[in-house]
Backbone bond lengths (Angstrom), bond angles and torsions (degrees), N, CA, C in turn:
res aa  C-N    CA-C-N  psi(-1)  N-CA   C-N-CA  omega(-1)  CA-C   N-CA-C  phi
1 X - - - 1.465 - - 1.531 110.88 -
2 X 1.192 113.15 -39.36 1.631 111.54 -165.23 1.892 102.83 -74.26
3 X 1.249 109.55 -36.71 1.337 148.43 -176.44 1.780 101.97 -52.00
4 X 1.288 117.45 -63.72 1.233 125.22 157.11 1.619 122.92 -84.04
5 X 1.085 119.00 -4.10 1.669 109.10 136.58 1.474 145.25 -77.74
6 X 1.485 104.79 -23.36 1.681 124.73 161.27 1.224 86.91 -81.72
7 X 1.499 170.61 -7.17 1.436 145.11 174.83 1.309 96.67 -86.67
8 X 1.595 123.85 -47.80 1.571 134.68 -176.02 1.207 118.49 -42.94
9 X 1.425 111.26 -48.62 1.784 138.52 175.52 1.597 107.56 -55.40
10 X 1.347 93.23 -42.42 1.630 86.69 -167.55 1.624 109.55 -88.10
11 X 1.227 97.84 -39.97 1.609 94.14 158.50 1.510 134.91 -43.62
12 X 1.115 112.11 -50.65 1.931 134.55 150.64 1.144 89.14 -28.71
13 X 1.422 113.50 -90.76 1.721 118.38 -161.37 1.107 126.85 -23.45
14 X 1.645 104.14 -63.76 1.570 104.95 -163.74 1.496 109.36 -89.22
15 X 1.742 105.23 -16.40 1.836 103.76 158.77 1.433 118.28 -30.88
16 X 1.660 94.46 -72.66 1.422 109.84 -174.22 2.256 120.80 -59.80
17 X 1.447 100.39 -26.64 1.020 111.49 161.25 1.396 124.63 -45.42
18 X 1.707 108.22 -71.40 1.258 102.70 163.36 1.278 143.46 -77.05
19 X 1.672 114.98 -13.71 1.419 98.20 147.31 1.556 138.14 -84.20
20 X 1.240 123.38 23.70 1.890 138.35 132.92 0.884 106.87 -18.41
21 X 1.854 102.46 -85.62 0.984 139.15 -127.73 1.520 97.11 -89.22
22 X 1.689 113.50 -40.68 1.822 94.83 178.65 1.490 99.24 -72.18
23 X 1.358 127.19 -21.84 1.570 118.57 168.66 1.268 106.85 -57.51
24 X 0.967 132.83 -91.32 1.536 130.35 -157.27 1.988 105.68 -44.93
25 X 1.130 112.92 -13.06 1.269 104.45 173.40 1.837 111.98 -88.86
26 X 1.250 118.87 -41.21 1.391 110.00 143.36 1.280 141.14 -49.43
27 X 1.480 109.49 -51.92 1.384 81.83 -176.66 1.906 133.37 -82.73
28 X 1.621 85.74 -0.79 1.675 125.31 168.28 1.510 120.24 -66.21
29 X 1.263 112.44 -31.02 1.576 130.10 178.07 1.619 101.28 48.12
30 X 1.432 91.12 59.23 1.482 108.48 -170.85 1.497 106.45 -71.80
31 X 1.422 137.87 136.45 1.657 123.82 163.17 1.772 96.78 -63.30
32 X 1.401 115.58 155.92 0.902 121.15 166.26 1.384 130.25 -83.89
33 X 1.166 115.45 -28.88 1.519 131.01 161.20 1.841 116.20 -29.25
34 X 1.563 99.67 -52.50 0.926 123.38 169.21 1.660 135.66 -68.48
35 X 1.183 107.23 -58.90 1.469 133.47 167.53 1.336 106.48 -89.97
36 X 1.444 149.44 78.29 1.470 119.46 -172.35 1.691 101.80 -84.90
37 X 1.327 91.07 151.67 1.631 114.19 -166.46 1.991 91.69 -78.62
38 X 1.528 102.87 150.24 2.226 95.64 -177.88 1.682 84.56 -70.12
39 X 1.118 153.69 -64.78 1.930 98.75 -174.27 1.015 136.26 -17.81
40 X 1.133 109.18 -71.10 1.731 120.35 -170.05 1.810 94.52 -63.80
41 X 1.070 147.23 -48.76 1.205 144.41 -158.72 1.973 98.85 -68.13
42 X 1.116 91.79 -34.68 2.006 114.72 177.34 1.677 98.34 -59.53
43 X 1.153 112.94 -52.33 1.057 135.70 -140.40 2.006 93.33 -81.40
44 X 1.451 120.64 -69.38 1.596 131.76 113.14 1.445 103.92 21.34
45 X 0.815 111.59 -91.92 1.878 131.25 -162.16 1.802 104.72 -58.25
46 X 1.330 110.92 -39.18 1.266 114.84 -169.18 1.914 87.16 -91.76
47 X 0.817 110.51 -59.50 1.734 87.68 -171.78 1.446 124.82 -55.31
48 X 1.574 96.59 -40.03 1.681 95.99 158.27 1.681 121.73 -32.41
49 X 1.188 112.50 -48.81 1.545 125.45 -153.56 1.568 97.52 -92.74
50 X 1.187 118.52 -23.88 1.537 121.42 -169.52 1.754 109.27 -102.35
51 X 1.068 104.03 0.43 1.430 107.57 -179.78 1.550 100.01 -126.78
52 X 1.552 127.37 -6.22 1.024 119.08 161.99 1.624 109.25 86.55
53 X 1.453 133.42 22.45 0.859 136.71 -171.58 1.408 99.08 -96.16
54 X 1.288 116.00 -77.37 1.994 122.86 171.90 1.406 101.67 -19.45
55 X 1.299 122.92 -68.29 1.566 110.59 -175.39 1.507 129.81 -56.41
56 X 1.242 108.15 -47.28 1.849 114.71 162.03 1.453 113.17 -37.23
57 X 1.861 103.15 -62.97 1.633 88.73 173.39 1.324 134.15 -73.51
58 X 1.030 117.20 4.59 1.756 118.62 -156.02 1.509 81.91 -115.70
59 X 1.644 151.01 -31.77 1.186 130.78 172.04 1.835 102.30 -82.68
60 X 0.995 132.78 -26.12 1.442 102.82 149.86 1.476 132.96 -50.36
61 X 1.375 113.48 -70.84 1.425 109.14 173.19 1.297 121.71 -29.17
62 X 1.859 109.75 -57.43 1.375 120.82 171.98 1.814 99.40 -25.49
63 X 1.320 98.03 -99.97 1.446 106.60 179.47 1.708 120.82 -9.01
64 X 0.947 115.47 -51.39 1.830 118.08 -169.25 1.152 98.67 -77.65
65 X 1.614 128.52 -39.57 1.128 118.73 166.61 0.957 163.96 -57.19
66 X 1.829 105.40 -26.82 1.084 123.31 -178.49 1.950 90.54 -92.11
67 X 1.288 120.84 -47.59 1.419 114.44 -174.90 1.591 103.28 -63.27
68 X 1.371 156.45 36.57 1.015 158.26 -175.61 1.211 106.30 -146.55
69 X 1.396 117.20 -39.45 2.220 123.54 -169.77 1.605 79.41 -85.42
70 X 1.341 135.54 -55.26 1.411 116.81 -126.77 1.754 86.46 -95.56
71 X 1.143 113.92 -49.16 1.809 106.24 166.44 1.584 119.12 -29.05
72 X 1.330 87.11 -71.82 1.698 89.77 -177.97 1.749 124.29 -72.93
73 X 1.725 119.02 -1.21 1.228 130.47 147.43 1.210 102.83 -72.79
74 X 1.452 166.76 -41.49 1.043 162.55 -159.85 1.852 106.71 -91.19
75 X 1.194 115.22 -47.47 1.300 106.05 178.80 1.420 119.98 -72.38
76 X 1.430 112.54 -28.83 1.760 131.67 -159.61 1.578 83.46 -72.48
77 X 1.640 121.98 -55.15 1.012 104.98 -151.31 1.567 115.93 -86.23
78 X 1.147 121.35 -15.80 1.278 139.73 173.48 1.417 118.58 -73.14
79 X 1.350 104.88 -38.62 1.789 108.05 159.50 1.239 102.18 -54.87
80 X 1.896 107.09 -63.90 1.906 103.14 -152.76 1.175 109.20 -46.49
81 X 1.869 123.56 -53.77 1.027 116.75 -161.16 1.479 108.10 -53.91
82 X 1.394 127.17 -55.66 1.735 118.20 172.69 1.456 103.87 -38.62
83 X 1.453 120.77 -80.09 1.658 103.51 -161.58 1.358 118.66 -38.88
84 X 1.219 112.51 -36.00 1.566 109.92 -168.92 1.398 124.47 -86.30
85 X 1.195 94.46 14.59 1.406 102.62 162.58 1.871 126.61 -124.34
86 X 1.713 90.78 4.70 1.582 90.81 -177.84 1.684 74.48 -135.40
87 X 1.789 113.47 99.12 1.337 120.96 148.04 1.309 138.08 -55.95
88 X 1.136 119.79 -25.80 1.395 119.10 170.00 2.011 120.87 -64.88
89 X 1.658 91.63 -42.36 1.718 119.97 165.99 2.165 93.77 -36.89
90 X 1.573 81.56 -79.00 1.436 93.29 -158.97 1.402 116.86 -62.72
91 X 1.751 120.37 -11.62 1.305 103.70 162.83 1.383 135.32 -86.52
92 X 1.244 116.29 -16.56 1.473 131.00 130.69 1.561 125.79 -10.84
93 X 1.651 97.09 -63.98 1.730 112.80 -142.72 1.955 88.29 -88.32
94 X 1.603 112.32 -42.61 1.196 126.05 -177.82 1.448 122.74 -30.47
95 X 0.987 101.33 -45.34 2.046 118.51 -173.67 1.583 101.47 -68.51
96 X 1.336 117.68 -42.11 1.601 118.75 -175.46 1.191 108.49 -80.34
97 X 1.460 128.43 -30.25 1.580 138.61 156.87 1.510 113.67 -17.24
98 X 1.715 71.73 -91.10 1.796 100.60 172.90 1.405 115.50 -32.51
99 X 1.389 121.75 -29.10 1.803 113.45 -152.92 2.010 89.54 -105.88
100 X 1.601 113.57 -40.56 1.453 107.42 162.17 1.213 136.30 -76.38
101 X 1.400 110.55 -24.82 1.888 115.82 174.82 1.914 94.27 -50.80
102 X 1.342 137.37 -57.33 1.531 126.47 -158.26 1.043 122.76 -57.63
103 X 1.561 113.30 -30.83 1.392 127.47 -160.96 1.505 105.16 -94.63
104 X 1.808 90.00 135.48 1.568 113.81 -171.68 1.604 107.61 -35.31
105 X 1.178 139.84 156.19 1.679 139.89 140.04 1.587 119.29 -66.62
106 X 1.684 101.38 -21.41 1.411 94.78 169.42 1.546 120.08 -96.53
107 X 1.278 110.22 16.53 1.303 110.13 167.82 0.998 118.58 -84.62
108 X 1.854 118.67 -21.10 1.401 129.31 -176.89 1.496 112.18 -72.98
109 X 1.422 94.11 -3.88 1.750 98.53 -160.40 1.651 126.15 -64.62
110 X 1.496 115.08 -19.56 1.560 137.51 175.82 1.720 105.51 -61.53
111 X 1.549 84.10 -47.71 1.718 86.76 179.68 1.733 115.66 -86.44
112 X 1.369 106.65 -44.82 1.642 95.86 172.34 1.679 118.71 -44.31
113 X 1.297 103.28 -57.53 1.669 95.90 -177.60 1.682 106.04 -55.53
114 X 1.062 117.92 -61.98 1.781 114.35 168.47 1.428 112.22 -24.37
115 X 1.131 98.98 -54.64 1.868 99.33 -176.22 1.836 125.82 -62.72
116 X 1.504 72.16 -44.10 1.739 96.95 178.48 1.483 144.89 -133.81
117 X 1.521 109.77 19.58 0.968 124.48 152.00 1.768 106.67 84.76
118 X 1.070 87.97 179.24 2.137 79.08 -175.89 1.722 111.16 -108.90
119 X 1.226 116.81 130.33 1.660 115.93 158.91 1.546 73.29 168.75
120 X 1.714 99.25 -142.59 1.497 108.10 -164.56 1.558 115.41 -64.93
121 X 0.991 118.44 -14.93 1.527 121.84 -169.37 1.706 114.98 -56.88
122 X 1.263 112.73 -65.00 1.564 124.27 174.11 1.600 118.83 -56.76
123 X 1.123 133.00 -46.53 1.807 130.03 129.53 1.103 112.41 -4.39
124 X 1.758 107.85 -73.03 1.260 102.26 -158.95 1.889 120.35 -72.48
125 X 0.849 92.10 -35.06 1.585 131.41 160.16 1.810 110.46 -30.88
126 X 1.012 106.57 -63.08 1.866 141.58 -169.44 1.849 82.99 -68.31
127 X 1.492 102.44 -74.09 1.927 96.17 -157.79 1.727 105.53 -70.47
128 X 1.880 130.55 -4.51 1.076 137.79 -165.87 1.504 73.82 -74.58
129 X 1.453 115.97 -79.29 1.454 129.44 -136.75 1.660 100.75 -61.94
130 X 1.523 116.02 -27.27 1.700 126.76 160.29 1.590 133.90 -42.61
131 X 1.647 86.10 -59.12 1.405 103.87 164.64 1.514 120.14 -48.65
132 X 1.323 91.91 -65.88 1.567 102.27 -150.98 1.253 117.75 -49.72
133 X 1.472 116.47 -41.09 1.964 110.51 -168.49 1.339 89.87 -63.03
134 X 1.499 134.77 -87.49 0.934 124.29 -153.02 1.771 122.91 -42.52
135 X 0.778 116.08 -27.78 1.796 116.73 176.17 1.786 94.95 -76.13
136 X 1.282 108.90 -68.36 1.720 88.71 175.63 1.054 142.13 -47.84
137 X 1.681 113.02 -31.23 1.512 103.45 -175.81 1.980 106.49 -72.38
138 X 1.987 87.10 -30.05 1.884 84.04 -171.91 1.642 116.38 -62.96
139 X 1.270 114.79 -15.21 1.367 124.86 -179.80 1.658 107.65 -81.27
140 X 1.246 123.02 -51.48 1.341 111.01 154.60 1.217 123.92 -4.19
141 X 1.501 93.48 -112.29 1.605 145.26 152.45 1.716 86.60 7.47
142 X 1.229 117.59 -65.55 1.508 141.05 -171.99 1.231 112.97 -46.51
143 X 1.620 105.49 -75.30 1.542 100.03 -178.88 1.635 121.39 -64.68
144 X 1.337 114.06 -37.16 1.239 96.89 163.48 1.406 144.10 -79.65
145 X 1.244 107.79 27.85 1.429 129.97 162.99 1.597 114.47 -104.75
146 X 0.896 121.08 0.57 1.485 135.38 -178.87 1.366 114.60 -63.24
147 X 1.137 129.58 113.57 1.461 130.39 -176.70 1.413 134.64 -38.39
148 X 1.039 140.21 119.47 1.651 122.72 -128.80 1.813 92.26 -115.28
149 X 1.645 107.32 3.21 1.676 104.80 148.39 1.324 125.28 -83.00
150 X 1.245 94.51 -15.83 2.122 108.28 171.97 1.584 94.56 -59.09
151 X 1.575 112.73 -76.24 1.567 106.62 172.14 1.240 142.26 -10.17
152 X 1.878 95.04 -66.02 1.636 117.93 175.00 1.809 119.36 -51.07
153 X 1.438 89.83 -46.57 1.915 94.58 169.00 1.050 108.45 -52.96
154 X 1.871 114.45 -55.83 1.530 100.08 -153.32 1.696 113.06 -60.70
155 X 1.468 98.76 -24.21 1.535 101.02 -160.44 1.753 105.97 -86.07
156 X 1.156 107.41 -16.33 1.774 103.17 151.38 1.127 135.58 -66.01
157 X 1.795 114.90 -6.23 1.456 114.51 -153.80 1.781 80.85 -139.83
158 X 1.541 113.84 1.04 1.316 109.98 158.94 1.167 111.43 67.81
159 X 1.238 122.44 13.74 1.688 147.28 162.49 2.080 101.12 -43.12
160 X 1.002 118.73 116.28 1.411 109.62 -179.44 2.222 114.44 -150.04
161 X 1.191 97.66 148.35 1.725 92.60 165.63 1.225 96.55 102.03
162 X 1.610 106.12 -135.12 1.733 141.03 173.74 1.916 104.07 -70.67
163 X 1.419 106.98 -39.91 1.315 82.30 -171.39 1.978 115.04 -97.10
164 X 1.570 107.97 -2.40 1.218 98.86 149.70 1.237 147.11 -59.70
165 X 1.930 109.01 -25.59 1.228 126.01 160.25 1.600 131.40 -62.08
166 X 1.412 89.46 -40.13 1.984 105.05 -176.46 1.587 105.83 -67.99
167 X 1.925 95.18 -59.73 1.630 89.42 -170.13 1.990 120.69 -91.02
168 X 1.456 112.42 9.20 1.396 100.80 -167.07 1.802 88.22 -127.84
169 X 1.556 122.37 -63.92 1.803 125.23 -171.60 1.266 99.63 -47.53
170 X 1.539 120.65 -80.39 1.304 145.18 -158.94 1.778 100.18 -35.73
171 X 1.248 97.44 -79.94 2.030 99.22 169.49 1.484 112.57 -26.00
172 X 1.292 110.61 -79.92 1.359 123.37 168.69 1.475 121.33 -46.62
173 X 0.798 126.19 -0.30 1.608 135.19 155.29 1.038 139.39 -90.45
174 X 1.519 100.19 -49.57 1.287 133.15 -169.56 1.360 115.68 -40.36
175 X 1.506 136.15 -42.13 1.246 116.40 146.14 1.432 159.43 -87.75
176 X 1.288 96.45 15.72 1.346 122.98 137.87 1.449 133.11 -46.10
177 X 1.135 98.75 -57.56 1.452 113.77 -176.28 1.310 102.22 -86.05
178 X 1.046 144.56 -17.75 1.488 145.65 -177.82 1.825 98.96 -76.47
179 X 1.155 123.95 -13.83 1.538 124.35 157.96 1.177 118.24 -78.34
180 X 1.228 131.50 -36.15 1.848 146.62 158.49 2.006 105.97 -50.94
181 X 1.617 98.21 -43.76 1.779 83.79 165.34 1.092 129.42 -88.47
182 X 1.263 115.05 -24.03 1.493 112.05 176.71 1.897 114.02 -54.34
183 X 1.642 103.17 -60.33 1.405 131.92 178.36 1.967 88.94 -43.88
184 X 1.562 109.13 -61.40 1.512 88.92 -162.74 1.777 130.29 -64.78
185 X 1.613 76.96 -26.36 1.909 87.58 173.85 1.847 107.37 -50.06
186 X 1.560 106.05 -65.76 1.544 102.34 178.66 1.291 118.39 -42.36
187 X 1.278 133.87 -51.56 2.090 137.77 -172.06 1.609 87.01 -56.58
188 X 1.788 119.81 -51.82 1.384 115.59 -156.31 1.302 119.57 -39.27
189 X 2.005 88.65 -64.88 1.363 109.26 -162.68 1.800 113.39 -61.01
190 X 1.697 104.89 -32.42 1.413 122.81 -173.97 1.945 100.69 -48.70
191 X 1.817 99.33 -52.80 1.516 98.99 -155.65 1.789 92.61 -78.31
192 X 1.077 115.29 -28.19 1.650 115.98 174.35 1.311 109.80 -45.62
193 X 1.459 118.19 -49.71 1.686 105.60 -179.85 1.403 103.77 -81.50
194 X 0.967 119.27 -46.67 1.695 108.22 175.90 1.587 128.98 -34.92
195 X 1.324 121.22 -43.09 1.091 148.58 157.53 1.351 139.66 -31.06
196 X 1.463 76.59 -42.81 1.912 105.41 -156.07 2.350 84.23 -108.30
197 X 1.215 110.95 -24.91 1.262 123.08 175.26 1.911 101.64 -77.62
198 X 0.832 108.23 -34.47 1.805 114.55 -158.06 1.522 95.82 -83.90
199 X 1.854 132.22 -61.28 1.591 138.96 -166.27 1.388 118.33 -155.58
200 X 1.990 111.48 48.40 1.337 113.81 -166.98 1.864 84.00 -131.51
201 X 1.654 82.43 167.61 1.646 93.40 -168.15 1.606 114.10 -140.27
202 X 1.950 80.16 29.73 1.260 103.53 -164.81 1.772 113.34 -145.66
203 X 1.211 124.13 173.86 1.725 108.98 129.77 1.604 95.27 89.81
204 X 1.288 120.43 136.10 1.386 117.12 167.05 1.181 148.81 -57.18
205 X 1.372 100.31 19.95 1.520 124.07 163.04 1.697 116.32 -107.08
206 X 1.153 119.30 -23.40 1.050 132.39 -179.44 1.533 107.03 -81.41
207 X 1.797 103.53 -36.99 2.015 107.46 173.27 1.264 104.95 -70.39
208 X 1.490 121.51 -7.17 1.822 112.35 -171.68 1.806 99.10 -89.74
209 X 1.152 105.84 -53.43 1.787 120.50 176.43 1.775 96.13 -43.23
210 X 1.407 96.76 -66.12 1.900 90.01 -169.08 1.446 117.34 -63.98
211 X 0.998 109.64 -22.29 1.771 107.44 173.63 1.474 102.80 -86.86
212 X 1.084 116.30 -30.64 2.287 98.44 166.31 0.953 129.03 -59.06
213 X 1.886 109.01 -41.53 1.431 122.44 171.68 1.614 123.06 -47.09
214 X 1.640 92.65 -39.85 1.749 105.30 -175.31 1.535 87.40 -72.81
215 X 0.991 155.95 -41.05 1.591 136.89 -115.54 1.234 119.33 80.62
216 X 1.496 140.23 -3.96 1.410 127.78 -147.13 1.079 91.09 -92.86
217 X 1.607 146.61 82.42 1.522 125.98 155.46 1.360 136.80 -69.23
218 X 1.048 108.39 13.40 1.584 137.26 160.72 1.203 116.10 -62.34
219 X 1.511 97.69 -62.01 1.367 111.69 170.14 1.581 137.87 -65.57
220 X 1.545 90.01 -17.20 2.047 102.75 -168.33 1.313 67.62 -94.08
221 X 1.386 165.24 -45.12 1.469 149.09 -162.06 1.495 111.85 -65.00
222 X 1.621 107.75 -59.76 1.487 104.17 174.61 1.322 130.47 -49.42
223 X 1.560 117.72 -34.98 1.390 117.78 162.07 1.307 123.30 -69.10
224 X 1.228 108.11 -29.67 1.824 94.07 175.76 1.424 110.93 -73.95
225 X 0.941 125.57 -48.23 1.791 134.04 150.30 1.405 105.53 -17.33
226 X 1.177 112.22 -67.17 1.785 112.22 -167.61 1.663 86.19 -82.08
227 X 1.297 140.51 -22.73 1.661 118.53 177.94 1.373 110.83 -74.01
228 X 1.423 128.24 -35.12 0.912 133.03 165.59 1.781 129.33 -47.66
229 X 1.516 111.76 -60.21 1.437 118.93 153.86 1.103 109.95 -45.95
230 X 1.302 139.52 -67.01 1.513 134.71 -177.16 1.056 118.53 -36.02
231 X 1.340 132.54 -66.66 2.057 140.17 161.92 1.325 85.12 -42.49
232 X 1.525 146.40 -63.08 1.541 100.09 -152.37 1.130 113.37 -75.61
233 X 1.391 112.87 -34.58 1.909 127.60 -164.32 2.172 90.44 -48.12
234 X 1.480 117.89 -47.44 1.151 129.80 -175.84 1.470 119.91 -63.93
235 X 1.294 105.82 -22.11 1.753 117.49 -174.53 1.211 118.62 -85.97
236 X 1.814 105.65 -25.73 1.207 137.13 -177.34 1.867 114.42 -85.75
237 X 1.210 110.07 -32.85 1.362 139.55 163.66 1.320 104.64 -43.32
238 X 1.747 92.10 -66.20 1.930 98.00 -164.74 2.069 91.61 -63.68
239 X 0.952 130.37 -7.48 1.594 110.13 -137.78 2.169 72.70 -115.77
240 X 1.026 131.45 -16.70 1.492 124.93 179.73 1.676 95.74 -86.84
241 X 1.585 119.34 -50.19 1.176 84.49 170.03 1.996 145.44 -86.14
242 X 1.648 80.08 9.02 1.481 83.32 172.95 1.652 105.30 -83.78
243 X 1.091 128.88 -1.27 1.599 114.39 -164.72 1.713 90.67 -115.11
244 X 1.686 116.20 -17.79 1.561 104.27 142.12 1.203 146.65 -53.78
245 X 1.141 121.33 -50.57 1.387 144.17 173.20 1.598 103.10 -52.78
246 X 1.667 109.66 -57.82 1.770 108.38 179.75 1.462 105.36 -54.20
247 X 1.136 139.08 -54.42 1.663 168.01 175.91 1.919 84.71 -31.56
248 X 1.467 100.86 -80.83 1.769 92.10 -172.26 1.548 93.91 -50.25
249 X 1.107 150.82 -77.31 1.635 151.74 -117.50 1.814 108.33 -102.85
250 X 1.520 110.39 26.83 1.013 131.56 -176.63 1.841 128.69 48.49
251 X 1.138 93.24 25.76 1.515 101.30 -170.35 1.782 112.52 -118.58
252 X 0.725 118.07 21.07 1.677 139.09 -168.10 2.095 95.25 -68.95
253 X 1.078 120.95 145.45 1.194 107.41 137.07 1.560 154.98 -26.75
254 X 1.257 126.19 142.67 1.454 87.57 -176.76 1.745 91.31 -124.34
């Protein structure tokens, strides 16, 4: 029931969404060329898909993305859990955090290509450096919020090292940090098209640039449409395997 009431909602939504939008194009006496009306953007979407273009780019992007989220999910969290457990480390490390977490990934971009040349590498590069703060700082933040009777057990049962982290923090964190993936998927995917818009020759940022160049604003519509679905279909991703992970470690919904 609830399940087919969030489908109902969203249906509402984007009903009312698109009839705005064919409003404001009426009562705007918008050219369409310009403004394309959601037909023509429909219209867009289906040739994309029928000529096989949407899919070419969207398994590139795919690709940079996932080798960029899942790297920098793997390092963020494997650092945090260390920093956050040696405070003195992390009050140190914190201040340089703070001063790189703000700054764009595409600002890094002069030097990434310098460093590493152009194709998939600098992409991948762009959504690493995206990802990562936010999953590290939430893992932090995380472990030292960890219940400090979790501790007391382990240290009766002489639990110590690597596997105090795996089997006692990590659990006990774990949804914590599952706000650090959600948050990082969105910056990822955001700086991924940006990226792929700025010195790519590829990727669904690169189909938004080439369809402006032509004129097709039909087309720069359908991709943001399908960029848009994509981040959620992906947000939604991170959020099945977080209600896995609770599911193994007995904490799942019921």
């Amino acid at each position: 029931m609830m399940k087919l009431r969030t489908i109902l909602n969203a249906v509402i939504g984007f009903s009312l969404l698109i009839a705005v939008w064919q409003l404001i194009i009426v009562i705007g006496d918008y050219d369409q060329v310009l403004f394309p009306p959601p037909i023509k953007v429909w219209e867009g979407i289906l040739s994309l898909i029928q000529d096989g273009t949407l899919f070419t780019h969207f398994q590139v992007s795919l690709y940079r993305f996932l080798a960029g989220y899942l790297s920098a999910v793997l390092a963020a969290v494997l650092l945090g859990l260390i920093l956050g457990r040696i405070p003195l480390l992390w009050n140190v490390l914190d201040p340089v955090a703070q001063i790189l977490r703000p700054v764009s990934p595409i600002a890094w971009s002069p030097f990434i290509v310098l460093w590493f040349g152009i194709g998939d590498i600098p992409a991948i590069v762009i959504i690493f450096i995206a990802a990562f703060f936010p999953v590290l700082l939430s893992t932090v933040s995380a472990v030292r919020k960890v219940d400090r009777n979790y501790l007391k057990v382990a240290q009766n049962l002489e639990i110590k090292g690597f596997k105090l982290l795996t089997k006692i923090i990590f659990p006990a964190a774990f949804p914590y940090i599952a706000n650090g993936l959600h948050i990082a998927v969105g910056t990822a995917w955001i700086f991924l098209v940006a990226g792929e818009m700025v010195g790519a020759q590829s990727g669904l940022g690169y189909l938004i640039i080439d369809a402006r160049n032509s004129m097709r604003l039909d087309l720069v519509m359908a991709g943001i449409v399908f960029i848009g679905i994509s981040g959620l279909l992906l947000d939604k991703a991170v959020g099945v395997f977080e209600a896995w992970i609770n599911r193994q470690w007995g904490i799942g919904k019921n």
